[in-house]
C-alpha positions in Angstrom: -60.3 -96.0 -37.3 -56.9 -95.0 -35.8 -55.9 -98.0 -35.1 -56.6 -99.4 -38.7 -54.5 -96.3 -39.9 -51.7 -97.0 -37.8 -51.9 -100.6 -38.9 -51.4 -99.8 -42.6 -48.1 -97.8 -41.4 -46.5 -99.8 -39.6 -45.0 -102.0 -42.6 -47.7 -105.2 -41.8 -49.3 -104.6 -45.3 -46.0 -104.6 -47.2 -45.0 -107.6 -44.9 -48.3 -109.3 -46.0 -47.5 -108.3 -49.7 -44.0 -109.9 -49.9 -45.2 -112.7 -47.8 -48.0 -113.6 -50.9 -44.9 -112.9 -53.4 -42.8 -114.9 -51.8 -45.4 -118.3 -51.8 -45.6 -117.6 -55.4 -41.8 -117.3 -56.1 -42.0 -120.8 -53.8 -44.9 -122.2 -56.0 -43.2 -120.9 -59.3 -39.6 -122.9 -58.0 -41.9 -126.1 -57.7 -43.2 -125.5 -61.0 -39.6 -124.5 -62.3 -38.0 -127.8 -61.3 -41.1 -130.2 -62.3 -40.9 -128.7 -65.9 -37.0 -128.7 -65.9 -36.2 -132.0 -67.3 -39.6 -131.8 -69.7 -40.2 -128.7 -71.6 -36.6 -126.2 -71.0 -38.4 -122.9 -72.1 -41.3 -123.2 -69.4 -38.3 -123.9 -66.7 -36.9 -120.7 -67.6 -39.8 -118.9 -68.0 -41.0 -120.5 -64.3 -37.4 -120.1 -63.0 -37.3 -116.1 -64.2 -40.5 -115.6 -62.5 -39.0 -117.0 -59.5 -36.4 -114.9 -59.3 -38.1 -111.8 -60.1 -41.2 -112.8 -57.5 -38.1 -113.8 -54.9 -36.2 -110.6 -55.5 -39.9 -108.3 -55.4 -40.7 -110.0 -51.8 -36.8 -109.4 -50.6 -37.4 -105.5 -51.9 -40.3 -105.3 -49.9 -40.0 -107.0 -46.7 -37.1 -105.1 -46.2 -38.7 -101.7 -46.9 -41.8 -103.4 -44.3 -39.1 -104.6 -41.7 -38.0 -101.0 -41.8 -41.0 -99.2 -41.6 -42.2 -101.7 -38.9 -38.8 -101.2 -36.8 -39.0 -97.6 -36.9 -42.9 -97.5 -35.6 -41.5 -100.0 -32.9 -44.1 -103.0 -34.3 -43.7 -106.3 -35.1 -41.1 -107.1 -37.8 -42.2 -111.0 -37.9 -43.9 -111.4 -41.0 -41.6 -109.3 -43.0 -38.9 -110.8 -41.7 -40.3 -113.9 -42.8 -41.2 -113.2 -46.0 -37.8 -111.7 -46.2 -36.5 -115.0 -45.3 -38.2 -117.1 -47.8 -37.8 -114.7 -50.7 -33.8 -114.9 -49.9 -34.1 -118.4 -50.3 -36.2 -118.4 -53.4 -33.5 -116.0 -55.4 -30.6 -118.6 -54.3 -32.3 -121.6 -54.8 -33.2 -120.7 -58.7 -29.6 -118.9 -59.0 -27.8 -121.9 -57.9 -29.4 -123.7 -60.0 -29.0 -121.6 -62.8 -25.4 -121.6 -62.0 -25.0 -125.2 -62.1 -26.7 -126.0 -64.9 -24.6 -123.5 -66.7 -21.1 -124.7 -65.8 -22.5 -128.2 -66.2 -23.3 -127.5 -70.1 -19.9 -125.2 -70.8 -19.1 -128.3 -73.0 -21.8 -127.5 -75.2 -21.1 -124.6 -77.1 -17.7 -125.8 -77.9 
């Protein structure tokens, strides 16, 4: 039973849970750029949830990797969900980004 206890503090459940948020953020991108070109109001809706899924995991992770670091445990799978909900949040900005500045035209 101790060991259980001290598993739940050492950060490996938030780790866990921002590594889960952070395969959706990756599944939502998919769906984000597959619906892009199709139907613009599902991209954004897929490409907010991306963000917010990416930005969730980031939050986390770090609050796991710190936790973890301070009970001297492993820091691998928030650092890796950490990792991949980084890339998530600059994937779907950049994107954001560039389509924006590609369609400044438009509203002229």
């Amino acid at each position: 039973m101790q060991k259980d206890g001290n598993m739940l503090k050492s950060g490996l459940v938030l780790g866990i849970i921002a590594l889960i948020a952070s395969v959706l953020a990756g599944a939502s991108l998919i769906i984000y750029f597959y619906t892009f070109n199709t139907d613009l109001f599902v991209a954004i809706f897929f490409g907010m949830a991306t963000f917010y899924l990416g930005a969730f995991a980031t939050v986390l992770s770090g609050i796991g990797m710190n936790i973890a670091k301070k009970k001297n445990s492993s820091v691998l799978i928030p650092r890796i969900s950490f990792i991949l909900g980084v890339i998530n949040v600059i994937i779907v900005m950049g994107h954001y980004c560039v389509f924006a500045l590609s369609n400044m035209h438009l509203g002229k």
